[in-house]
C-alpha positions in Angstrom: 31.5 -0.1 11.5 29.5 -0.7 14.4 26.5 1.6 12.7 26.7 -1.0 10.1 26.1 -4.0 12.3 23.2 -2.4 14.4 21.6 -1.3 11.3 21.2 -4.9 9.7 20.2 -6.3 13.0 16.5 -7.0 13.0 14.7 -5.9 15.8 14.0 -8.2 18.8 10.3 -6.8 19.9 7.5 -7.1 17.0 4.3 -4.5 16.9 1.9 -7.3 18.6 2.7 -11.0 20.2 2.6 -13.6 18.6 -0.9 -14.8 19.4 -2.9 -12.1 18.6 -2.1 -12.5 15.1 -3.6 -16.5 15.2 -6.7 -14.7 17.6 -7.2 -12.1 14.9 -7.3 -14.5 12.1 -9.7 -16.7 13.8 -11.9 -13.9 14.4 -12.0 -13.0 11.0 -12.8 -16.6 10.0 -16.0 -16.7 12.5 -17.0 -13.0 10.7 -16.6 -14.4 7.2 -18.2 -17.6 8.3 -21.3 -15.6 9.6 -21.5 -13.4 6.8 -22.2 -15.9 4.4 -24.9 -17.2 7.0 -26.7 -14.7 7.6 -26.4 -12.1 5.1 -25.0 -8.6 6.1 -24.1 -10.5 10.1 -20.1 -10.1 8.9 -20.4 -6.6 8.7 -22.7 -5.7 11.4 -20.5 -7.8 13.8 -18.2 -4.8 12.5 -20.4 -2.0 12.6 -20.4 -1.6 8.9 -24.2 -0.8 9.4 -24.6 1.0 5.7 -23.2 -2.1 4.3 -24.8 -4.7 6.4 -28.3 -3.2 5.8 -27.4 -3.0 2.0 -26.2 -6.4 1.6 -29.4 -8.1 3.7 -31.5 -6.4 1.5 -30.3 -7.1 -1.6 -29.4 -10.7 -0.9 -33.0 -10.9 0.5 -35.2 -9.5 -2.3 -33.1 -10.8 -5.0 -34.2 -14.6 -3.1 -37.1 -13.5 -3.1 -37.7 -12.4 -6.5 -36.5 -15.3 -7.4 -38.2 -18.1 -5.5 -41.5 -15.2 -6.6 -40.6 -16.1 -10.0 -40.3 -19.8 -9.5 -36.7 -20.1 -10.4 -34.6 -23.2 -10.0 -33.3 -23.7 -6.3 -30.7 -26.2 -7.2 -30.1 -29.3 -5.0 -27.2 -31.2 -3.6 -28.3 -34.3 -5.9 -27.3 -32.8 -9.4 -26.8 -34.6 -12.0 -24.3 -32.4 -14.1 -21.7 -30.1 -13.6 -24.0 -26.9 -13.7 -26.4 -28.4 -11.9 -23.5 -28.5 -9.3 -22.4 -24.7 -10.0 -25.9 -24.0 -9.7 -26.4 -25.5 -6.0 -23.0 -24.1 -5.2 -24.0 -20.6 -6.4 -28.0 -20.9 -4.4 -26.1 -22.3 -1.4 -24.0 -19.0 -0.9 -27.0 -17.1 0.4 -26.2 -19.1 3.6 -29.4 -19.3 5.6 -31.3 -18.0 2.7 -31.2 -21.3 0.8 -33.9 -23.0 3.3 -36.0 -20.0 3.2 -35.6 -20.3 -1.4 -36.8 -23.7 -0.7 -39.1 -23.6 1.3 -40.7 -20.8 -1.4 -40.7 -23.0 -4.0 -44.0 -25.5 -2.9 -45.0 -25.4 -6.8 -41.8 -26.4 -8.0 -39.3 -24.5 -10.8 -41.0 -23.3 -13.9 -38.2 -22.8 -16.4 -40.6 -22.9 -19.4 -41.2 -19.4 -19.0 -39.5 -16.3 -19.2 -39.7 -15.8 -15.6 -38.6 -19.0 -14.0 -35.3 -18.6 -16.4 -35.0 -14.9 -14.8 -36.0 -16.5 -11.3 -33.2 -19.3 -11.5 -30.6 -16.0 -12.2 -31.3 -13.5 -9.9 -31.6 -17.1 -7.3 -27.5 -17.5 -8.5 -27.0 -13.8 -7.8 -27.9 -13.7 -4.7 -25.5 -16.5 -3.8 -22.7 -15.1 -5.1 -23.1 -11.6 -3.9 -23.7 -13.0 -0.5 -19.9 -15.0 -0.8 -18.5 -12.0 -2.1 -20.0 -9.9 0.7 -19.4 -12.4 3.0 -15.1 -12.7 1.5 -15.1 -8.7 2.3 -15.9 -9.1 5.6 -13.4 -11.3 5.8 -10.8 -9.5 4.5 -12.0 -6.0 6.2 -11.5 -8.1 9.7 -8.0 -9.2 8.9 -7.3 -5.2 8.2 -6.3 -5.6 4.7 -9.6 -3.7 3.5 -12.4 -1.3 5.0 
């Protein structure tokens, strides 16, 4: 009987105290945080280099081919709900946004072919960068690598 009770006691000492679990999730918030900033930063701060390098680039170009293409960067000042999807999508390329805008002097041309294209691969790059940025979040907690 007493093999019994010591089995279903749980044990009193835990793999790691109890605040290095809080510190851990606070560093994976500031990784996350700074890869959607700065494209590729969540990774490098991890020494992902293969990735980090990947994801700057092809956040980078697809801006811009975009803005190149005089695609639609979206503003905060919508007036409809994709107009609000839109800025939410541009405004996941983090620090890339201002340089978008600052690309597009002559304004959006939609009317053509390429200013439609422009606008997508604009949305792309924002939501590559957030999911980048959500696995660098995740690879910091350890639940991913």
């Amino acid at each position: 009987m007493t093999d019994e009770v010591i089995q279903q006691t749980p044990l009193a000492t835990s793999a790691q105290p109890p605040h290095e679990g809080t510190q851990r999730k606070r560093l994976a918030w500031a990784i996350g945080i700074a890869g959607w900033l700065v494209p590729g930063l969540g990774h490098a701060l991890q020494r992902m280099w293969a990735r980090a390098i990947v994801v700057f680039l092809a956040v980078g170009l697809l801006v811009v081919a975009g803005a190149s293409m005089r695609g639609n960067v979206f503003s905060s000042n919508g007036g409809d709900a994709f107009d609000t999807l839109g800025y939410l999508a541009d405004l996941g390329t983090g620090t890339f946004y201002l340089a978008a805008r600052a690309l597009e002097r002559g304004g959006a041309d939609v009317s053509h072919a390429d200013g439609d294209y422009g606008t997508r691969f604009l949305a792309t790059a924002g939501v590559l960068n957030l999911l980048a940025a959500l696995h660098a979040y995740e690879a910091a907690r350890g639940r991913k690598a």
